[in-house]
LOPA-560245 format. One record per atom (N, C-alpha, C, O): x, y, z; residue in three letters. Coordinates in pm, whole numbers, plus 32768, in hexadecimal, padded with zeros to 4 digits. Layout:
BEGIN
XYZALA
...
//
This chain:
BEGIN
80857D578B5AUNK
803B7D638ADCUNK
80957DA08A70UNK
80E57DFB8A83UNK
80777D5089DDUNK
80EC7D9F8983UNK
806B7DFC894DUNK
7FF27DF5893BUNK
80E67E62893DUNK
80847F0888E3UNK
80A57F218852UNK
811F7F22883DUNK
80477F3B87D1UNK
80667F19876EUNK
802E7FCA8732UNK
7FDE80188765UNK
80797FD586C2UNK
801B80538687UNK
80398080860EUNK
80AB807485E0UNK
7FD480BA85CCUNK
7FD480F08530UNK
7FE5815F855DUNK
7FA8818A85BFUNK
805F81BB8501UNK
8057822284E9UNK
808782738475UNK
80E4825B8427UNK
801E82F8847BUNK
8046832E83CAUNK
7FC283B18404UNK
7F8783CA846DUNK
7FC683E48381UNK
7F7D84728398UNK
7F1E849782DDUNK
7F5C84C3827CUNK
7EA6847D82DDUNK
7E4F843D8362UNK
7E3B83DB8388UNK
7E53838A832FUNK
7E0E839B83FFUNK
7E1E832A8431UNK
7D9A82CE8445UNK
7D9A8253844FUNK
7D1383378449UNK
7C81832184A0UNK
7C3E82CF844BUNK
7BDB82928471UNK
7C8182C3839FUNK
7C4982438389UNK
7C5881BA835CUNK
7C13816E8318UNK
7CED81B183ABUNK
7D41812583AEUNK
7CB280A783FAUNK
7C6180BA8454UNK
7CC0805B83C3UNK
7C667FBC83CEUNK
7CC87F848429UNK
7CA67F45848DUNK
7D567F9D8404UNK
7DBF7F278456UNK
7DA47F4C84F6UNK
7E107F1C8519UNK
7D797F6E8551UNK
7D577F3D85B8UNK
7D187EB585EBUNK
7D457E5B8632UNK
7C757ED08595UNK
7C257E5B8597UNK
7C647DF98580UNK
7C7D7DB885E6UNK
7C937DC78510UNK
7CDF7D7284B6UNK
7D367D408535UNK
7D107CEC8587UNK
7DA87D7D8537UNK
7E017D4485C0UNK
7DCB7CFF8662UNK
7DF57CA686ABUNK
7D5D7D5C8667UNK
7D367D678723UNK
7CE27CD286F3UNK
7CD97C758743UNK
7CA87CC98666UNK
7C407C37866CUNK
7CB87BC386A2UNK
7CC07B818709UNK
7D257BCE860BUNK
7DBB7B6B8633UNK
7DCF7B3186D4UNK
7DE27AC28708UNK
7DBD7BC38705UNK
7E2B7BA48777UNK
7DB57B4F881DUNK
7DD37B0A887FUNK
7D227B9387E1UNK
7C8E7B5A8832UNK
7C8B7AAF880FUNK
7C607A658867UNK
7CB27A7E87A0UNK
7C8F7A00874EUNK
7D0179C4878EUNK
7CFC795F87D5UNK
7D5179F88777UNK
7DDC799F87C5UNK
7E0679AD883FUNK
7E6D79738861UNK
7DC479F78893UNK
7DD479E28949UNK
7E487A54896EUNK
7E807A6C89D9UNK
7E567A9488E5UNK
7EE47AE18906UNK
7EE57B688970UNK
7E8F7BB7894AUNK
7F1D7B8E89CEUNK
7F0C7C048A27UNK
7F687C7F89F9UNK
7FDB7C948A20UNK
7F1C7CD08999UNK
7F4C7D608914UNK
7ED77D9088F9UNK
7E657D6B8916UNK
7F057DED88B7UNK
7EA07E69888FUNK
7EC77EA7883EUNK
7F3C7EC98852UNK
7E947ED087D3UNK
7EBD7F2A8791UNK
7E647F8B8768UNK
7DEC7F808782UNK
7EA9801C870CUNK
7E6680A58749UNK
7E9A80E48697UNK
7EEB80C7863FUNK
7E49812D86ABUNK
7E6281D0865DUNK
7EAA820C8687UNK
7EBA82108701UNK
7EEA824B863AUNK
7F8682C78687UNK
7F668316861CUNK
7F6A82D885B2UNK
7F3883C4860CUNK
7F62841085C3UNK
7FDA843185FAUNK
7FFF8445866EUNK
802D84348553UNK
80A4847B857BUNK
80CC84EE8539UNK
80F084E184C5UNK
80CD8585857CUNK
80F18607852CUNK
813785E184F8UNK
811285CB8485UNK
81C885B98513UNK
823D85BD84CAUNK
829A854484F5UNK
827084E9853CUNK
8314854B84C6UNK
836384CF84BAUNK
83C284F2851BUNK
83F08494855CUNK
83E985618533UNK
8433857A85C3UNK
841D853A8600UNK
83AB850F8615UNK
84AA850D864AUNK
84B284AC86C8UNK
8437845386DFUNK
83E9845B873EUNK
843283FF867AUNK
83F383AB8656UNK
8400832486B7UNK
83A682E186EAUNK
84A2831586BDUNK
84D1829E870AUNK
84C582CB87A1UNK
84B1826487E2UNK
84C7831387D9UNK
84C3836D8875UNK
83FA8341886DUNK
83C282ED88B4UNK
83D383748830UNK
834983418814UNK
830B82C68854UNK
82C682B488B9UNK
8343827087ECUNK
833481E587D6UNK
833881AB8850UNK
82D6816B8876UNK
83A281B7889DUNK
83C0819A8910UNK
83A4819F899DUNK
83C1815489FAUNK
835B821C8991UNK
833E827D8A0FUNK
8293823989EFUNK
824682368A4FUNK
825E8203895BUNK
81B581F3897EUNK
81DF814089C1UNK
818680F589E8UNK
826D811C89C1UNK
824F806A89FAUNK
823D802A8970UNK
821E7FB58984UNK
8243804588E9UNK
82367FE3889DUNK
82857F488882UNK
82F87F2C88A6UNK
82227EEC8837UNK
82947E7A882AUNK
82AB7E7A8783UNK
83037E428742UNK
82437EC88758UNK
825C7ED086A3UNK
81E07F5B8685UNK
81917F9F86C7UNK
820D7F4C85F8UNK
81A57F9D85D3UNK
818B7FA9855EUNK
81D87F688517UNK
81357FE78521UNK
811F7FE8846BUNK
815E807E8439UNK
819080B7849AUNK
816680BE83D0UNK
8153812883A9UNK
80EF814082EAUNK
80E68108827DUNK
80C9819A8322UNK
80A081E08287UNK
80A882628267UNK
80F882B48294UNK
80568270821CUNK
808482EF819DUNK
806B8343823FUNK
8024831B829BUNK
80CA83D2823AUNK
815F83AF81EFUNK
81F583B781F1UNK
825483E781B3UNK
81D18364826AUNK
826F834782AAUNK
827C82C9828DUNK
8293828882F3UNK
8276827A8214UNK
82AE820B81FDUNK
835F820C81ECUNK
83A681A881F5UNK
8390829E81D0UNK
83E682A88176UNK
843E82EF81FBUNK
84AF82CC821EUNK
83EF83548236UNK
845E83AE8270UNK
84768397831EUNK
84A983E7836DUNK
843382F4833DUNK
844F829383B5UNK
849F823283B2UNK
84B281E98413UNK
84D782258346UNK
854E81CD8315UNK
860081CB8397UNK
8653817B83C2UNK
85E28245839EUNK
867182B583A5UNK
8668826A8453UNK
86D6825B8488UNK
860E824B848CUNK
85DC821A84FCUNK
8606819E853BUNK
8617818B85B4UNK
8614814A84D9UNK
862280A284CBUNK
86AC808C84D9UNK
870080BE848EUNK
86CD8025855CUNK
875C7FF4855EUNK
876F7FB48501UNK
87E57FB584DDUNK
87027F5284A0UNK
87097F01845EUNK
86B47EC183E0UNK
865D7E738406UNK
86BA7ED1835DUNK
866B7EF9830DUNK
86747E498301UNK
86D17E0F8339UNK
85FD7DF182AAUNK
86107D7F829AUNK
85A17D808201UNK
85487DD181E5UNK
85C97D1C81C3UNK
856F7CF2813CUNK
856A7D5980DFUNK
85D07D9880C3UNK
84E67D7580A0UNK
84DC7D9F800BUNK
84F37E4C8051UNK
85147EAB800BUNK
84D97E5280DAUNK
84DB7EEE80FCUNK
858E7F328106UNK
85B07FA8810CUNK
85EC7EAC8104UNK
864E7EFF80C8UNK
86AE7F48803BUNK
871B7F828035UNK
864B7F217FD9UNK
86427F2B7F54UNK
85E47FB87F2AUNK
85F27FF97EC2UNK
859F7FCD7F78UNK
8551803F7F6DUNK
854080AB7FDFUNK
84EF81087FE3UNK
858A80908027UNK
85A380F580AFUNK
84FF813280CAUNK
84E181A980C0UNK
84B780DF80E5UNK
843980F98110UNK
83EA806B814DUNK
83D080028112UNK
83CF809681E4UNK
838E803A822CUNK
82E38025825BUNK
82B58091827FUNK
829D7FD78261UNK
82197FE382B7UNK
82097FAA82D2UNK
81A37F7082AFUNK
82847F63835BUNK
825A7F2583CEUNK
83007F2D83FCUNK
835F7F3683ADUNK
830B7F2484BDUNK
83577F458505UNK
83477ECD8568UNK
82E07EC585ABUNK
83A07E788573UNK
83A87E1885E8UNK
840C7E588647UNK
846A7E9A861BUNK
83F97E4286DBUNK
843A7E59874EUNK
84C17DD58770UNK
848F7D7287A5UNK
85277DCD8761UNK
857E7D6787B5UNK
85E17D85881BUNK
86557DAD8813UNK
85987D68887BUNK
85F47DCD88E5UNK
85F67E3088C6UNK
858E7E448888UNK
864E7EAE88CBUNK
867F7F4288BBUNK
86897F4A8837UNK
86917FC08814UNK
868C7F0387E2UNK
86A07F098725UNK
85E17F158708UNK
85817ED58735UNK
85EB7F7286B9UNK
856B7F6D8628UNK
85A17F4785B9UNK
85FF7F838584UNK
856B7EDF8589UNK
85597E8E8524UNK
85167EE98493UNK
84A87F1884B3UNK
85437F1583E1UNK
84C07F3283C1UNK
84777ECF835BUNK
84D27E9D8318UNK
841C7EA9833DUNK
84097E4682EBUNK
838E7EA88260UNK
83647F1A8270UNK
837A7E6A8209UNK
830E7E5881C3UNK
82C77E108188UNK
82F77DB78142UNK
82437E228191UNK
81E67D8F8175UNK
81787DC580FFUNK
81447D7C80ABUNK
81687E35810BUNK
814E7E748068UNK
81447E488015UNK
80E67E607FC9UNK
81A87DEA7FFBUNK
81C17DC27F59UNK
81657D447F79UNK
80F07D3A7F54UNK
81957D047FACUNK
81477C6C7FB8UNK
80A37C6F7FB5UNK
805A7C187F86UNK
80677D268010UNK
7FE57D368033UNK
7FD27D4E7F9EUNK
7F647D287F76UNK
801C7D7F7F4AUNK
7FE67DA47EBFUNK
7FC27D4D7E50UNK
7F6A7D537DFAUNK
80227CF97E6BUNK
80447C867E0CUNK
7FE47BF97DEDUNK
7FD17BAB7D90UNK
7FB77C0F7E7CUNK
7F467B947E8FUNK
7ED77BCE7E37UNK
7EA27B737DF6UNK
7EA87C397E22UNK
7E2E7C647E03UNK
7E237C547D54UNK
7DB67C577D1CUNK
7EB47C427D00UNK
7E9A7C277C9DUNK
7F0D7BAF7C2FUNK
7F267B9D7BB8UNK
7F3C7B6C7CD1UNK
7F857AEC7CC9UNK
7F667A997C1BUNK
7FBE7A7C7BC9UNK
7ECD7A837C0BUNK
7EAB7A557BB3UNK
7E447A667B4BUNK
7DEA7A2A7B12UNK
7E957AFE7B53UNK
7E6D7B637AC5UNK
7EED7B457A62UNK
7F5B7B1E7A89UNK
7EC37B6479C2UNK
7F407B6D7943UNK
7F367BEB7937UNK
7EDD7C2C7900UNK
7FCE7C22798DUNK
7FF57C79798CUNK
80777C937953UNK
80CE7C4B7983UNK
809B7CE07901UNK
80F87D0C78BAUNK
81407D8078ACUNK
81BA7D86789BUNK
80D47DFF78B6UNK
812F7E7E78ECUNK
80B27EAE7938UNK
80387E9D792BUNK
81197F0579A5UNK
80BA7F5C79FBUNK
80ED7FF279F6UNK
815D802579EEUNK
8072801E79FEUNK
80B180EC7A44UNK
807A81087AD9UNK
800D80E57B08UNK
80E581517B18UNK
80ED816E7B86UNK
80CC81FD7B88UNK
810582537B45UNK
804E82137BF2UNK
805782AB7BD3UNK
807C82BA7C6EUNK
805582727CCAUNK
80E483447C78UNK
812B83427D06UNK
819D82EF7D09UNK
81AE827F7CDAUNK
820383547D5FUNK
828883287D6BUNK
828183137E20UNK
82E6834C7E4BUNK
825282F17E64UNK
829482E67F0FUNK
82A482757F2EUNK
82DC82277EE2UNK
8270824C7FB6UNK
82D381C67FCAUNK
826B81657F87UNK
828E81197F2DUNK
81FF816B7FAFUNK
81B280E67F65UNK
81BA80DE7ED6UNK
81A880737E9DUNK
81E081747E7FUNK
820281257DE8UNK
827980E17DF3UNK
828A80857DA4UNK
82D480FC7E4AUNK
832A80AF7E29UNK
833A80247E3DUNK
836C7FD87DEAUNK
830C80017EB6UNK
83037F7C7EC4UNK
82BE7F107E84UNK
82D27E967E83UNK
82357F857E2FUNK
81CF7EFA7DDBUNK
821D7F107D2BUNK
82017ED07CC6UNK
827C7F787D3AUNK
82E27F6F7C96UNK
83597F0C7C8FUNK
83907ED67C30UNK
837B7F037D64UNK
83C37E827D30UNK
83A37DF27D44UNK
83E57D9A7D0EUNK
833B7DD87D95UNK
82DC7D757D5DUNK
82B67D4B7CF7UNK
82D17CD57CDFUNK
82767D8D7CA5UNK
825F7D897C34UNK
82CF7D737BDEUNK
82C27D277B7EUNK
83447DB27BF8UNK
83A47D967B74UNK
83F27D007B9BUNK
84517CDB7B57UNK
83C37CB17C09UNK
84047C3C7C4AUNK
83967BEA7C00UNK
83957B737C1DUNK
83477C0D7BB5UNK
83007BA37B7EUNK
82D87BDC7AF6UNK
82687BD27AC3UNK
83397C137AC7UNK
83747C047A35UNK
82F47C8179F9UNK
82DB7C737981UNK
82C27CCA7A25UNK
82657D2D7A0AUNK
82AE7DBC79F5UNK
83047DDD7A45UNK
828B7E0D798DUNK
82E17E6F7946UNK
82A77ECD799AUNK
822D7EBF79A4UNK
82E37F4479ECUNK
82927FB27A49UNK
82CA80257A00UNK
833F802A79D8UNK
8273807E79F2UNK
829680EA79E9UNK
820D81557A8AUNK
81A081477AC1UNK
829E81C77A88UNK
826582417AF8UNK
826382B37ACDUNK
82B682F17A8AUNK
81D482DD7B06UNK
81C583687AD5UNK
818B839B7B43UNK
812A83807B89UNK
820784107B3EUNK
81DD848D7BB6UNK
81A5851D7B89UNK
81A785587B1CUNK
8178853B7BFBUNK
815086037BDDUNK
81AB86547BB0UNK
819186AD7B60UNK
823886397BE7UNK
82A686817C18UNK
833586007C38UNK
833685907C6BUNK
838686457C0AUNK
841786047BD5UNK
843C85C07C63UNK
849C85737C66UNK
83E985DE7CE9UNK
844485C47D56UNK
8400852C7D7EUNK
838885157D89UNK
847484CA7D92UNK
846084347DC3UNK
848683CA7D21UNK
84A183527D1DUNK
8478843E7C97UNK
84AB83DF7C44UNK
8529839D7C31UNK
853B83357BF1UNK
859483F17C7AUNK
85D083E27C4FUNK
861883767C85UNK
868683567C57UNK
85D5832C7CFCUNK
85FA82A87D51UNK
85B3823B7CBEUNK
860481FA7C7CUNK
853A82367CA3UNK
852C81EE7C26UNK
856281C27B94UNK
856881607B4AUNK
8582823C7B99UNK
8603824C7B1AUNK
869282227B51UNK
86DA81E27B04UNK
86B8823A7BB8UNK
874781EE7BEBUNK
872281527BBBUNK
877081057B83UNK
86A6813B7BDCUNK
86B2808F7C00UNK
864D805B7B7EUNK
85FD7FFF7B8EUNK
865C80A07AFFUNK
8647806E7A8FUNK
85B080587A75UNK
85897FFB7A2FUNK
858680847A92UNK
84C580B77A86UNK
84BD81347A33UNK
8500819A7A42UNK
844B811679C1UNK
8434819F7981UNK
83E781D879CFUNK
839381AD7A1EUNK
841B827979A4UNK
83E882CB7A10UNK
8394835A79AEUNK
83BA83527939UNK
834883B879BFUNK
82FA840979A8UNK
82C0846479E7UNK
827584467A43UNK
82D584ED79C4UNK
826E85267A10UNK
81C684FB79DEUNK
81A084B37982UNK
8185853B7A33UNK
80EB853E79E5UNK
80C185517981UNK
806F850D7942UNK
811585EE7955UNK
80DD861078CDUNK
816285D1784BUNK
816A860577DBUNK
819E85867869UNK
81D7851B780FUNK
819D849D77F4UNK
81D4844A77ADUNK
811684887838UNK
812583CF7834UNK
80EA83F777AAUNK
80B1845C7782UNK
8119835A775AUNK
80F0835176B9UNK
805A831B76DBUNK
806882B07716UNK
7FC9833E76CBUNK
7F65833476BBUNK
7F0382E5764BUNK
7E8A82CC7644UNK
7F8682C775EDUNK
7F5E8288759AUNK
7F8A81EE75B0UNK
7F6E818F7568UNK
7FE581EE763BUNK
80158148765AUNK
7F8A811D76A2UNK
7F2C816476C7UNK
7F9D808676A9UNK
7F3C804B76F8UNK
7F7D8016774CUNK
7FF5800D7732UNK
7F4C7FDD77D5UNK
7F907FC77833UNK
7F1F7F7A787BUNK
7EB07FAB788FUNK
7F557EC178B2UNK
7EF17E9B78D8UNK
7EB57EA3796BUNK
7E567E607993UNK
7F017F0779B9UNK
7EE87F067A3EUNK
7F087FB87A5AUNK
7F7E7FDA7A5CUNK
7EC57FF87A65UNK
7ED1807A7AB1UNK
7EB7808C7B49UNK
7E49807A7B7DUNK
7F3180B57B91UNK
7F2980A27C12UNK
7F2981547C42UNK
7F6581A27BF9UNK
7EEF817F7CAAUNK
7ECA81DF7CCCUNK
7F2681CF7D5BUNK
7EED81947DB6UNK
7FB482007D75UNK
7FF0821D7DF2UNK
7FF8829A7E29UNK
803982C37E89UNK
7F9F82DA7DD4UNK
7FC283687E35UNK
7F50838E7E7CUNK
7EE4835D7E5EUNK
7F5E84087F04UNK
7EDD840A7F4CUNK
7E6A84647EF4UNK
7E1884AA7F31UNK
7E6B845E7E87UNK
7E0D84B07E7EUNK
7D6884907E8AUNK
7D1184E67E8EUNK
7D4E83E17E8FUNK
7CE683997EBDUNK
7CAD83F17F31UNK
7C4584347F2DUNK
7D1F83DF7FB4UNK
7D21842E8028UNK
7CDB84AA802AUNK
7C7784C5806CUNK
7D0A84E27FECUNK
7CF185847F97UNK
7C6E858E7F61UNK
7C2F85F67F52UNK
7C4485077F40UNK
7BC7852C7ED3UNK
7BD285707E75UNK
7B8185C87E58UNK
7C3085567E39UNK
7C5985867DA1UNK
7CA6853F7D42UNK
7CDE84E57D80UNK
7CC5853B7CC4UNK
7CDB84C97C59UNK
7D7084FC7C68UNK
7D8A85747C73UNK
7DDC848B7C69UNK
7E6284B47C43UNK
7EBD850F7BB7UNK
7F2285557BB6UNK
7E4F84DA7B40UNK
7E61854E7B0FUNK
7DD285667AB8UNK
7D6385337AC2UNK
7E0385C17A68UNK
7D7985F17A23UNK
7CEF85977A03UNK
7CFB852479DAUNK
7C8E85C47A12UNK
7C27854D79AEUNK
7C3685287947UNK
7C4984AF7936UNK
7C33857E78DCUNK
7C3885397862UNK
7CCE84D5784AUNK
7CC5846A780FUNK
7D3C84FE7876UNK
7D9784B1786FUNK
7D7A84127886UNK
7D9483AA7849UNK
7D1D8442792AUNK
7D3183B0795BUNK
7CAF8381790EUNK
7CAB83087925UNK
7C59839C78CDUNK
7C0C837E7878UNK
7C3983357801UNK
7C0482C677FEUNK
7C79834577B0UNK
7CF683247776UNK
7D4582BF7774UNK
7D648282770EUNK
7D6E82A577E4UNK
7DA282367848UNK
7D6281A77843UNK
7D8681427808UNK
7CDE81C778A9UNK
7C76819578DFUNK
7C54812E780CUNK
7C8880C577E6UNK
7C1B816377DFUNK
7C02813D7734UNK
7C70809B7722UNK
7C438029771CUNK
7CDE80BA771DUNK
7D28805B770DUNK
7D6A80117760UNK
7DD57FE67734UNK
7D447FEB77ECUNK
7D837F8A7865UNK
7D1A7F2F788CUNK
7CAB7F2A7857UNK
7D3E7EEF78E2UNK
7CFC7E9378CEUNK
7CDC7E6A79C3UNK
7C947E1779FAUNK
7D307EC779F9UNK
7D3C7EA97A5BUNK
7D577F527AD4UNK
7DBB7F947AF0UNK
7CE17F5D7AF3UNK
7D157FDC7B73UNK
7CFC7FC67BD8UNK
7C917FBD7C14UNK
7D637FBA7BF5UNK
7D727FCA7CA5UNK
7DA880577CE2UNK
7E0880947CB1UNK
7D5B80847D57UNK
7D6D80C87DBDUNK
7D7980A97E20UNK
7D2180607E4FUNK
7E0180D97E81UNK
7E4B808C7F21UNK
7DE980D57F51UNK
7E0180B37FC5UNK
7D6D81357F60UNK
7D33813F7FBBUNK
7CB5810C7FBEUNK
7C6C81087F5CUNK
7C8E80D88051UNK
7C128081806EUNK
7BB080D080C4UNK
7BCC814380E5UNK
7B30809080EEUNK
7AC580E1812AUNK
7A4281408101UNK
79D78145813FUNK
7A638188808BUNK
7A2D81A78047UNK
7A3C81E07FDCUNK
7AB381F77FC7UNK
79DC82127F6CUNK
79E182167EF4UNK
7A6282A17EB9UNK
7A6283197ED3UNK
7AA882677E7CUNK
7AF082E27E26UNK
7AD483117D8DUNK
7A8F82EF7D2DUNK
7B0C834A7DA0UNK
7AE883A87D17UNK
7B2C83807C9DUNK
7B07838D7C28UNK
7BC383357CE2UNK
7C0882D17C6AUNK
7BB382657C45UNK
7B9C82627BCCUNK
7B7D820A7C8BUNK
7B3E81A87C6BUNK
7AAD81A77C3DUNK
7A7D81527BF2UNK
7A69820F7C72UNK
79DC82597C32UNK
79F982667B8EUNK
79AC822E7B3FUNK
7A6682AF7B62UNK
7A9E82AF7AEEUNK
7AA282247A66UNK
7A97821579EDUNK
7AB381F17ABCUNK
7AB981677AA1UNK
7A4881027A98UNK
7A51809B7A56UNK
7A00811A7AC7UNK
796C81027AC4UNK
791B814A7A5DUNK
78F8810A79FAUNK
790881977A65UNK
78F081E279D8UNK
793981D67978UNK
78E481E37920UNK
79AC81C27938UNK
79EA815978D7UNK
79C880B578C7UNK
79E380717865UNK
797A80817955UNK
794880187905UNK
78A1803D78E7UNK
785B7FE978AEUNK
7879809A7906UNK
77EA808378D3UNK
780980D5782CUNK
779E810F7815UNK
783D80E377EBUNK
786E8138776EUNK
787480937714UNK
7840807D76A6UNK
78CD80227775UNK
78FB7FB27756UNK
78997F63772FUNK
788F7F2F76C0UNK
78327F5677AFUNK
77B67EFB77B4UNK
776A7F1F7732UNK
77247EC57703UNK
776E7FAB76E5UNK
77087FCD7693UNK
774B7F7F761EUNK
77057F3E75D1UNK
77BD7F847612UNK
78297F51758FUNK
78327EC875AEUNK
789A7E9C757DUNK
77EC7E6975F2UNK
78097DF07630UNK
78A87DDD7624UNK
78CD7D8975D2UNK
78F27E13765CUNK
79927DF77677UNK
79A77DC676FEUNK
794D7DD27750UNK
7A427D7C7727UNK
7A7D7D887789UNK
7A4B7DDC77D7UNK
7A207E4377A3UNK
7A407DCE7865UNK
7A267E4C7902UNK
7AB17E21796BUNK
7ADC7DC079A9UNK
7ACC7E967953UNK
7B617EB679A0UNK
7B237E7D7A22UNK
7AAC7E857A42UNK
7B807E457A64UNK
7B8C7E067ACDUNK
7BB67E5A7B57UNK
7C297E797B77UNK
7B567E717B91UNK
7B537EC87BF7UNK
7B927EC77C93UNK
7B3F7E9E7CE5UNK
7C0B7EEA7CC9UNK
7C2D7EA07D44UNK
7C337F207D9FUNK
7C877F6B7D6CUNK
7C037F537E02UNK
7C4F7FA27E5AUNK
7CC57F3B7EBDUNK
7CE27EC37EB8UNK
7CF67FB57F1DUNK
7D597F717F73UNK
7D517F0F7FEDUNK
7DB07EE1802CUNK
7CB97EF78004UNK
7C877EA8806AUNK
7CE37E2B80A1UNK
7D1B7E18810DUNK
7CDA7DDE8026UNK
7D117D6E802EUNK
7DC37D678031UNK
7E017CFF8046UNK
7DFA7DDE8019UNK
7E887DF78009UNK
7E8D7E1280BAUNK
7ED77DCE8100UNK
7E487E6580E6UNK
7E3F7E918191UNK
7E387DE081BBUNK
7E9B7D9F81DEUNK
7DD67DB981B1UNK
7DED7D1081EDUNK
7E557CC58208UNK
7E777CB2827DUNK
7EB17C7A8176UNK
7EFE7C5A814DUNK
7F787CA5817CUNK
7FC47C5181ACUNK
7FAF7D1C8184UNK
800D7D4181A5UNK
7FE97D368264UNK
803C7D1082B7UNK
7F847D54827AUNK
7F727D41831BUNK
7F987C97833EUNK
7FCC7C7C83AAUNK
7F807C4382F0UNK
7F567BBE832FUNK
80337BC1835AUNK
806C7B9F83C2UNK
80627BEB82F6UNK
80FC7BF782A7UNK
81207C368363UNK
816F7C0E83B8UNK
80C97C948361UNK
815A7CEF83B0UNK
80FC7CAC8464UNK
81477CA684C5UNK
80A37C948473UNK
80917C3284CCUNK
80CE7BBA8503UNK
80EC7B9A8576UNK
80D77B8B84A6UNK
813F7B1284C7UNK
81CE7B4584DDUNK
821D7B1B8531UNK
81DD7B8F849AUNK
82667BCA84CDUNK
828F7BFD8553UNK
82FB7BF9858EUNK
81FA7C3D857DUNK
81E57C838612UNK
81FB7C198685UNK
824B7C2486E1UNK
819E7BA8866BUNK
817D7B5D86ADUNK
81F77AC18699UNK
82037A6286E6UNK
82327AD68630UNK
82867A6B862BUNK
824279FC8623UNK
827C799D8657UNK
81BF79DF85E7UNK
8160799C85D2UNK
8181798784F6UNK
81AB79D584A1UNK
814E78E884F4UNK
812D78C6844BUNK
80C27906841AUNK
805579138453UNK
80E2793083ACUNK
8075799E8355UNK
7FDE794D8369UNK
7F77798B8384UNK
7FE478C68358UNK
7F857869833EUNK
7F19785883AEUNK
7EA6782F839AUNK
7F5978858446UNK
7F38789184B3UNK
7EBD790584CAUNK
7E48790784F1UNK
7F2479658499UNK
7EEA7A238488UNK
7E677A2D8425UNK
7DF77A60842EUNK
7EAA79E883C9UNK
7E2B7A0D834EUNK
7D9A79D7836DUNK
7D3B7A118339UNK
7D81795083D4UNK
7D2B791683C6UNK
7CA179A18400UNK
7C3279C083D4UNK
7CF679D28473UNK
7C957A1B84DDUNK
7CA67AA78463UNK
7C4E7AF88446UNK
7CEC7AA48448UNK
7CFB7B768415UNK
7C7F7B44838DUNK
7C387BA48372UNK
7C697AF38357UNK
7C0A7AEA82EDUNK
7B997AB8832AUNK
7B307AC982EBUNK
7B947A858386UNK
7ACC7AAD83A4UNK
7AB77B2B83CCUNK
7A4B7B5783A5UNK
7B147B998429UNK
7AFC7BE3845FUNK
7AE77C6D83BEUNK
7A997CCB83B0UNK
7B5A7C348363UNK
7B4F7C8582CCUNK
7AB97C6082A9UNK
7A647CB78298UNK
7A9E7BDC82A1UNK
7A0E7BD8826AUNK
797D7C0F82A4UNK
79107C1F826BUNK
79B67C2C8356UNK
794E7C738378UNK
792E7D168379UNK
78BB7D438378UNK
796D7D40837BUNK
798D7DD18355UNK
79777DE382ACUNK
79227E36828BUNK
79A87DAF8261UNK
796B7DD681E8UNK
79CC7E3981B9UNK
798D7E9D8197UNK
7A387E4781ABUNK
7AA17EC78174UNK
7A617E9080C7UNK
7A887EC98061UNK
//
């Protein structure tokens, strides 16, 4: 039997189990895959090994500091030295990322023109260079100076919090940092109040239930509905978890995306993320 697993901290309310174990039930395949909290990133690879894995996922927030791990970095994850997903070949780990692609689908065929990134770790980085591969202006804004300065090497405007210009508009505000997790807004209210007024698009990478970024946002369109205007377009990360799973599945399994996706989207449509 191949052994598969997500891991990150916290872990208890990753979906990618279901999602995979449907894959692997639909297609006759003999695997499993699991939850792994992981304290820390120590001997990570001694880890890996000793649970029998043949791949695995990662998230927040060792996307960045499981890298160091990998005999072999491949695709958009060696441009951003941050992975979330790990294939087994023989004695080599593979690291890949499918992030960008899980992101990208969700607003493939939106007119998008500039975005702000709030949060610097590995998933801003991978949906800033996505995004800038399809001609979209990114700017990042962090709490604190640390992770900008990989953005600013590679030609992205960068900001702390209490710098972003408030008076720009921006048609996509993306929420990468955990503070969803947290149950708390990345930065202030009224700021993101502010924000929220002139965009046209928020998304939050986290799925399952309601946040406080996107609650935000909801109440900016009922302000909207009274002014009969535009209503910001509301996405959490549901569909980014899918899409990047169908991505790093096929990779696991050495299976066509086209194969993966059919079963991982009834099993998405029954669950309801």
């Amino acid at each position: 039997m191949k052994l598969f697993a997500v891991f990150g901290n916290p872990i208890n309310h990753s979906k990618s189990p279901i999602l995979h174990n449907f894959v692997f039930y639909k297609l006759g395949i003999d695997a499993r895959y699991i939850r792994y909290l992981l304290e820390s990133s120590d001997n990570f690879r001694d880890l890996f090994f000793s649970l029998g894995l043949n791949g695995a996922n990662i998230t927040l927030p060792y996307k960045e500091s499981l890298v160091k791990y990998c005999d072999e970095i491949r695709g958009i994850a060696k441009n951003i030295g941050a992975i979330n997903t790990i294939v087994r070949e023989d004695s080599n780990l593979i690291g890949y990322n499918t992030d960008g692609i899980g992101f990208y689908k969700n607003i493939e065929n939106e007119n998008i023109k500039n975005a702000l990134i709030l949060g610097a770790g590995g998933s801003a980085r991978v949906i800033a260079f996505v995004l800038r591969q399809h001609n979209i202006n990114v700017n990042i804004a962090n709490r604190n100076s640390k992770n900008l300065d990989f953005f600013h090497n590679n030609g992205f405007k960068v900001c702390l919090n209490n710098e972003i210009v408030y008076n720009e508009s921006f048609d996509i505000i993306i929420n990468a940092t955990s503070s969803s997790i947290n149950d708390s807004l990345p930065i202030p209210r009224n700021n993101l109040e502010n924000l929220f007024s002139k965009t046209n698009i928020a998304f939050d990478l986290m799925y399952g239930r309601e946040c406080r970024f996107l609650e935000l946002a909801k109440i900016e369109n009922l302000k909207r509905n009274n002014l009969k205007t535009q209503n910001i377009k509301i996405i959490d990360g549901s569909k980014m978890l899918l899409y990047q799973a169908i991505s790093a599945s096929s990779l696991f399994l050495n299976i066509e995306e086209n194969i993966i996706a059919k079963p991982m989207k009834e099993m998405y449509s029954i669950i309801n993320l």
